[in-house]
C-alpha positions in Angstrom: 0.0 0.0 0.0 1.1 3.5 -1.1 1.9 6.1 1.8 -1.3 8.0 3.0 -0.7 11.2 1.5 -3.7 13.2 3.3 -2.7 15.9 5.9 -4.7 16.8 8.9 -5.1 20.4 10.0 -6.1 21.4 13.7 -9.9 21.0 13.9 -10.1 18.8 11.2 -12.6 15.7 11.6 -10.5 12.4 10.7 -12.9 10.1 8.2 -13.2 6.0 9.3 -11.7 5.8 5.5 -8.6 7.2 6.0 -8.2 5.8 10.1 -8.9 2.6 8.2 -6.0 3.1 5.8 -3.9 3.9 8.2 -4.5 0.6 10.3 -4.0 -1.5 7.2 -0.5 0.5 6.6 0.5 -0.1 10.2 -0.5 -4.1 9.4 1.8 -3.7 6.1 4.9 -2.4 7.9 4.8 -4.7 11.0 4.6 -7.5 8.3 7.7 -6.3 6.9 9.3 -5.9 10.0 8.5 -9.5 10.8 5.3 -9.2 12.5 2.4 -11.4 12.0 -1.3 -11.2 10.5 -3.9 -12.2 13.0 -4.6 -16.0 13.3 -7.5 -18.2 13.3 -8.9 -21.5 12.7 -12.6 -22.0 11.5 -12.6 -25.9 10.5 -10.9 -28.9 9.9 -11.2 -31.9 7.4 -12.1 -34.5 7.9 -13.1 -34.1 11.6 -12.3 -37.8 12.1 -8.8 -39.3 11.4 -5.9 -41.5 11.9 -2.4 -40.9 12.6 0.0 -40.1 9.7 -3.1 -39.3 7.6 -3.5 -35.7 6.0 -5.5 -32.9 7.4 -7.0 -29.9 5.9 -6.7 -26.5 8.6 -9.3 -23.9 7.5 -8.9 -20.2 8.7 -6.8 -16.7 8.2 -3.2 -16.4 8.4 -1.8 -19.7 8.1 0.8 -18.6 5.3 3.7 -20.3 6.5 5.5 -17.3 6.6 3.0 -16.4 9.4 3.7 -19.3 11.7 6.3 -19.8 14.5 4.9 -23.3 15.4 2.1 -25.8 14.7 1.7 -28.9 17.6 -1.0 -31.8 17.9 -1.4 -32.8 21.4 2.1 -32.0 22.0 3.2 -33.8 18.9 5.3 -30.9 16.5 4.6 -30.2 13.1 7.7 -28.6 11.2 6.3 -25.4 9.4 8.5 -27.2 6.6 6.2 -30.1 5.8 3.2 -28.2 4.8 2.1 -30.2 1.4 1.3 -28.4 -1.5 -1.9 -26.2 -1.5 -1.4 -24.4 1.5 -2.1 -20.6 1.8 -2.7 -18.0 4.1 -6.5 -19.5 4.8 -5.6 -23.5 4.5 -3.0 -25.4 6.0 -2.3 -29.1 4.6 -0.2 -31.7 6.7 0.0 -35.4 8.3 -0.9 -36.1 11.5 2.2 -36.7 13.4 2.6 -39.5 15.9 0.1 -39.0 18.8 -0.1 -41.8 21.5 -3.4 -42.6 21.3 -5.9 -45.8 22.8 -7.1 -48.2 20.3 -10.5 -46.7 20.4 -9.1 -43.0 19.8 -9.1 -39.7 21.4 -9.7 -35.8 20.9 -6.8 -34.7 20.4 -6.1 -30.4 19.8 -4.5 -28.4 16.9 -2.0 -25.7 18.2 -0.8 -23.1 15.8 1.3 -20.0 16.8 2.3 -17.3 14.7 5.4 -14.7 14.6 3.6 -12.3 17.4 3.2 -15.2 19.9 -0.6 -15.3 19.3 -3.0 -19.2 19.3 -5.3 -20.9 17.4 -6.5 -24.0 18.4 -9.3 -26.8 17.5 -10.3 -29.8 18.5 -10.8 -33.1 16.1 -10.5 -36.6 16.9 -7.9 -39.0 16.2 -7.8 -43.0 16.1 -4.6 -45.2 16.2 -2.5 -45.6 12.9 -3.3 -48.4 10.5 0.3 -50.7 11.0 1.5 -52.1 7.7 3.2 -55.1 8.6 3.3 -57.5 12.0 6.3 -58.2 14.2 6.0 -60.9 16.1 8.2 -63.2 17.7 7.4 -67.0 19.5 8.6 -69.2 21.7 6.5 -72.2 21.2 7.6 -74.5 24.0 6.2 -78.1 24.4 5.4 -78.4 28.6 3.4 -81.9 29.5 2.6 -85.3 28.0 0.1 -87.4 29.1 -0.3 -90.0 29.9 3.4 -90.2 30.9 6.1 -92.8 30.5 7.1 -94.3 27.7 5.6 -93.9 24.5 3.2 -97.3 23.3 2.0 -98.3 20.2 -1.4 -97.6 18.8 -2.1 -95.1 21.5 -2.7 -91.6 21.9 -0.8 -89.0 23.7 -1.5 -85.5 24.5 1.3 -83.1 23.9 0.6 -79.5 25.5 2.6 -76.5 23.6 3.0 -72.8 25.4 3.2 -70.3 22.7 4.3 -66.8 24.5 3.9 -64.2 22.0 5.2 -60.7 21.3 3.0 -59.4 18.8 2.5 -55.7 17.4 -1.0 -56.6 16.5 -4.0 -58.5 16.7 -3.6 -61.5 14.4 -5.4 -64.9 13.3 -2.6 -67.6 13.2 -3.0 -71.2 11.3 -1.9 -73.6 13.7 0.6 -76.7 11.9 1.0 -79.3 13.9 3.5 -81.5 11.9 4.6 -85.5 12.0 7.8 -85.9 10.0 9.3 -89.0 9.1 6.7 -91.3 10.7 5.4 -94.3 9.6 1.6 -95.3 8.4 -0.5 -95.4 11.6 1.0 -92.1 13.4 -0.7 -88.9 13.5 -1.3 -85.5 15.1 -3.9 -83.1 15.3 -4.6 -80.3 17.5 -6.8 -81.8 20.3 -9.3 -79.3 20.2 -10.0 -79.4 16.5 -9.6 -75.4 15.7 -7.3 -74.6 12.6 -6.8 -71.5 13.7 -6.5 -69.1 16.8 -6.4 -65.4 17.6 -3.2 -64.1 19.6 -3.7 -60.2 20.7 -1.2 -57.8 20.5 1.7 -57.9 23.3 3.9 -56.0 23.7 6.6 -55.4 25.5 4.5 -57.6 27.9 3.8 -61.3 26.1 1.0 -63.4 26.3 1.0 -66.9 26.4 -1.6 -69.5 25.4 -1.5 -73.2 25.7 -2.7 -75.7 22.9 -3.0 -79.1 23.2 -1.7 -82.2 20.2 -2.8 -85.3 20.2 -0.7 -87.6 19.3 -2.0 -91.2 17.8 1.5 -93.7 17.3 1.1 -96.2 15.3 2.6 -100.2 16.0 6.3 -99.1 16.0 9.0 -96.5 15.0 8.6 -93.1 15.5 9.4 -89.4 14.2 9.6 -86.0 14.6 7.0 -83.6 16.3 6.5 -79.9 16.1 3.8 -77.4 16.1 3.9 -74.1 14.3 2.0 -71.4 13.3 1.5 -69.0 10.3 0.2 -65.7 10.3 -3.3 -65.4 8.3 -3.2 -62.2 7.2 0.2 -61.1 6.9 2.5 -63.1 4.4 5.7 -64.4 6.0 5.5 -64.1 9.6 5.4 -67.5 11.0 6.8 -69.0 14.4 7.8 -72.8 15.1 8.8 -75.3 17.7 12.3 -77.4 17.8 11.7 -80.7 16.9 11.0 -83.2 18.8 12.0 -87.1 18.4 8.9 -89.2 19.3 9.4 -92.9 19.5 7.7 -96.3 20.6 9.6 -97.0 23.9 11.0 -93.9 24.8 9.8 -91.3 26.8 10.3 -87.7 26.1 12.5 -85.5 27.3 11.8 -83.2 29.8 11.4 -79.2 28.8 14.1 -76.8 29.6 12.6 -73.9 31.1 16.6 -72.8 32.3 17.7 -71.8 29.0 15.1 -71.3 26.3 15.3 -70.6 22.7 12.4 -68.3 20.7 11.4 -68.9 17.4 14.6 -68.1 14.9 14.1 -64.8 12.8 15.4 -65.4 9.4 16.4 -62.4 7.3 14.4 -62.3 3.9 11.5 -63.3 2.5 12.7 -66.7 0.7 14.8 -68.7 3.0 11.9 -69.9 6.2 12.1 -71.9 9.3 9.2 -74.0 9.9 8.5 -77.6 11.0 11.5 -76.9 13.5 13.7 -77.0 10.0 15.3 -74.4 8.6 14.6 -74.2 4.6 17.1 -73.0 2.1 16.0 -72.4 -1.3 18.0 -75.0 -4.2 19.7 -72.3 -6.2 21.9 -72.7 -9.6 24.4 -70.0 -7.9 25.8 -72.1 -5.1 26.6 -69.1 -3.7 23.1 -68.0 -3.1 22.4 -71.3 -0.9 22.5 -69.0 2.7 20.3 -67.7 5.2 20.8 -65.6 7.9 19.4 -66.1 11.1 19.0 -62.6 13.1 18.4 -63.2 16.1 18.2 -66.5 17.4 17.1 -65.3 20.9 17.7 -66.9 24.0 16.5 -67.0 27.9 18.6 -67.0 30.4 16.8 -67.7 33.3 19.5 -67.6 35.9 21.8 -64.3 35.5 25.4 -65.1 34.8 28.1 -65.6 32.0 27.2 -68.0 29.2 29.1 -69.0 26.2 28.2 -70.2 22.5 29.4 -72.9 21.7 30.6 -74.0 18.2 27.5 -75.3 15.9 27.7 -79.0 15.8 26.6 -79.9 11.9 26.3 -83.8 11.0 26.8 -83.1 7.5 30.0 -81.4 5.8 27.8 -80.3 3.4 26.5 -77.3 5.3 28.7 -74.6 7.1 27.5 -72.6 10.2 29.3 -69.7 11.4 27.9 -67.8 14.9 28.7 -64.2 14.2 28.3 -62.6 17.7 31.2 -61.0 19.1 32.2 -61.9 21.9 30.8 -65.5 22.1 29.3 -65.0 25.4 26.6 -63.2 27.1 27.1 -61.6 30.6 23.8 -61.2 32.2 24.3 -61.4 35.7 22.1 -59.6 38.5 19.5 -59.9 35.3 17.3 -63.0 35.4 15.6 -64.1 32.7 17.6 -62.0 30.1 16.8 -62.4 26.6 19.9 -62.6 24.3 20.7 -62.7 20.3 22.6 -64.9 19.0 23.8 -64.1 15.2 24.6 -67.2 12.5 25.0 -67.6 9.1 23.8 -71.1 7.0 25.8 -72.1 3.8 25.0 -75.3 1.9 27.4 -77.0 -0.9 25.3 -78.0 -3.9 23.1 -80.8 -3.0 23.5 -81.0 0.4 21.6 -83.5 2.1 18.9 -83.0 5.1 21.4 -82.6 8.4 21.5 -81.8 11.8 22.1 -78.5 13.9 23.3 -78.0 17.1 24.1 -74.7 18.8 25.0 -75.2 22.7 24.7 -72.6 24.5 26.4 -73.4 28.5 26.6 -71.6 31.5 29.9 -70.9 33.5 30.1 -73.3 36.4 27.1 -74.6 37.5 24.7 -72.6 35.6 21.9 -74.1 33.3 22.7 -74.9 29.6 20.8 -75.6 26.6 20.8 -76.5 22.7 19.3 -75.6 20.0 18.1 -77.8 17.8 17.0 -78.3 14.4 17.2 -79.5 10.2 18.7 -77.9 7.7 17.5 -78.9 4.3 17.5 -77.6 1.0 14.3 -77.5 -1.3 13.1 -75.5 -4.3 10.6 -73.7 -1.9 11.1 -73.1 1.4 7.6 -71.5 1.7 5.9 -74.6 0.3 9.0 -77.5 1.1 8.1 -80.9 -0.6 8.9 -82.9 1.0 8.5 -81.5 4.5 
């Protein structure tokens, strides 16, 4: 706006025009001085939400050249991130992270311009949608009954505790599996459900139980595991160590002193299921690896334990533990959970083989093993044979 070029003389009556001029000159100048316009919000859309997705802020001075801050709940807003199609009367952002309850909450828009004046509204907010689960198991068989040794042609029920950390509610498939047995053995969850529903836990875990029954058949035996698979979400899966079954033998005891979770294998092709890890046949022999990050491990009694070297039966198959040092120090913390870092290499047509990684505690502390195949197959998503 030009300079107001009108004099006033003693005695003259000063018009609303020209006071109104001179308010909208003294706006100009504080504006170029680094003031601020006046600020105001009118509406907001939509009025209902979730986190991370984009809001439209109605109202008068919202230029971003206006603005000192913009919060929600708390949360800040850099002036910076205003999308495209903002303006002095809209402002366009996403919803930053806001801790909110799964059912939601009314959460309020903060904006502050140059002059240290607020504008706020209210709107409501609900939780983010997560993209993908994280979840981890340790699926841990507990009782069998009746006990003793194992007879023919009878049935046998094998109860599993699955403790879960989950990020979400999820539907799992549960996969009880009988490898290597002969005719006349089965297993099938006791219950008859093909599924079940784990809720979200975390940091704390749940844990439910699920029973197998077990039929053997008139002699021999195999291996026994229970796994499960998420429904919804492609590639998250959790498994048991195998478990030898046998006519005439009892089985072994749990180890609730040092227990290993569910292995997390890097990737999306190599998988461990069954209590076997899967690596995928390739025509690059090179390619034939997985990498297992982490194998986690409780430590139920604090103190120094060390990793042992993997015991493989076949020399077909390399396994290299990668932490460094091999030891974990946990003392004065019981039940510590621990990584432990290993790479899987396997010479063209290796053969199914046995892993061992021992894990033992200095003195007499507790020690453990884990346990498990390694075999190659064309897909370890789908492995035929299992």
């Amino acid at each position: 706006m030009a300079a107001i070029s009108d004099k006033v003389n003693p005695g003259d009556v000063i018009s609303s025009d020209l006071f109104n001029r001179m308010i909208e000159l003294l706006n100009e100048h504080e504006m170029l001085l680094g003031g601020s316009k006046p600020i105001d919000i009118t509406s907001v859309t939509p009025s209902v939400l979730r986190v991370g997705e984009e809001l439209d802020v109605f109202g008068n001075g919202l230029a971003a050249a206006n603005l000192q801050e913009i919060s929600v709940e708390g949360s800040n807003v850099p002036i910076g991130s205003l999308k495209l199609g903002s303006s002095d009367t809209l402002m366009v952002f996403d919803v930053p992270p806001v801790m909110v309850p799964p059912t939601g909450k009314t959460v309020v828009l903060m904006v502050k311009n140059k002059a240290g004046a607020t504008a706020a509204f209210s709107f409501y907010v609900l939780p983010a949608i997560v993209a993908n689960l994280a979840a981890s198991f340790n699926i841990l068989r507990t009782t069998v009954s009746p006990g003793g040794n194992l007879a023919a042609s009878t049935a046998y029920d094998f109860t599993y505790s699955i403790e879960t950390f989950s990020s979400l509610d999820e539907t799992y498939l549960l996969e009880p599996k009988l490898i290597g047995a002969p005719a006349g053995w089965s297993v099938a969850v006791k219950s008859g459900a093909s599924e079940i529903l784990i809720p979200k836990s975390q940091p704390t875990p749940s844990t439910t139980s699920v029973i197998l029954t077990v039929t053997t058949g008139a002699a021999g035996g195999g291996t026994l595991s229970f796994g499960l698979r998420a429904k919804n979400y492609v590639g998250v899966t959790g498994s048991s160590m195998g478990e030898p079954v046998t006519i005439g033998a009892t089985p072994g005891a749990p180890n609730l002193d040092v227990e290993f979770l569910s292995p997390t294998v890097l990737g999306s092709v190599q998988k461990f299921a069954n209590g076997s890890l899967y690596v995928r046949i390739d025509a690059i022999v090179a390619h034939q690896t997985a990498s297992v990050n982490p194998l986690n491990v409780r430590l139920k009694t604090g103190g120094v334990y060390t990793i042992g070297t993997p015991v493989v039966s076949n020399g077909s198959w390399a396994v290299t533990v990668t932490n460094s040092p091999m030891s974990f120090d946990t003392t004065g913390t019981p039940n510590a959970i621990k990584g432990i870092i290993f790479t899987v290499a396997a010479q063209a047509n290796a053969p199914d083989t046995d892993l061992e990684i021992p894990v033992t505690g200095a003195g007499a502390l507790p020690h453990g093993s884990f346990k498990c195949k390694l075999k190659l197959r064309a897909d370890p998503s789908n492995p035929n044979p299992l």
